[in-house]
Every structure is written in structure tokens, then in C-alpha cells.
N, C-alpha and C positions, 0 to 999 in steps of 0.2 A: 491551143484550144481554149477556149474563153467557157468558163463554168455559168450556164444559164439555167434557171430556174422558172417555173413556169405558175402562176398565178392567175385567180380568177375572183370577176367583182360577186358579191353576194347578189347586189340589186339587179344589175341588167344580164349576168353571166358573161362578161366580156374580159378574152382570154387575152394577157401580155406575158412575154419572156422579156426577162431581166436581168442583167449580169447580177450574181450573187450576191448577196448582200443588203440586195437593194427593195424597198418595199415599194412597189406602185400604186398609185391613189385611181379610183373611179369613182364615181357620183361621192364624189367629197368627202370617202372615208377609206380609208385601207385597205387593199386585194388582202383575200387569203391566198394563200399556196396549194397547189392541186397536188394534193399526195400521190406517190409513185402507184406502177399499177402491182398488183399483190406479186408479179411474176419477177419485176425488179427487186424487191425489198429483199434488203438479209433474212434470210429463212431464222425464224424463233417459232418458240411453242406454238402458237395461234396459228401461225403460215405453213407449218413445215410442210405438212401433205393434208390439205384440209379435205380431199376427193378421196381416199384410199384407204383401205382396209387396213388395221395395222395387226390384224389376228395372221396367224402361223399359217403356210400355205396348206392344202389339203394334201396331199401324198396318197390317198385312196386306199389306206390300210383299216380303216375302220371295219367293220364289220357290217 
């Protein structure tokens, strides 16, 4: 399995994969890299559960 990474130009938005490592050029300046999507990335602070409540479930003992 060959490690590809996926990159896009700033100017025209034109996407290339490329064996890792390697930086691809369009309109004569450097692609950036198109960051993972939030569901991929290692869970930290910021991602953990960004949609969820993190309060104590209700039990319906309140009064």
C-alpha cells in the first residue's frame, strides 16, 4: 500500500495525490495539503465530541 497524500493549489483549487513526501507545484507555487476530515483525525481537546453534552445524564429524580 503506497502512502498518498492529498493536496490542493490556493489559486485554481486543483486537487493532486502524491506519494508522501512529496510537494506538487500548480500555477508556479506550492500545493498545500487538504487536512483530514474532523472524523479521521486523532480525537484531542478540540475534536473529542464537539456536538454532545458533556453534563451528567438526567435520572428523573429531581423534584
Amino acid at each position: 500500500m503506497i502512502d498518498e497524500e492529498t493536496y490542493q493549489c490556493e489559486n485554481c483549487g486543483k486537487n493532486a495525490k502524491v506519494s508522501k513526501g512529496k510537494i506538487p507545484e500548480c500555477c508556479g507555487k506550492p500545493m498545500k495539503k487538504v487536512p483530514l476530515d474532523i472524523c479521521t483525525q486523532p480525537a484531542h481537546a478540540e475534536h473529542a465530541r464537539p456536538m454532545e453534552d458533556e453534563d451528567a445524564c438526567d435520572d428523573f429524580r429531581a423534584g
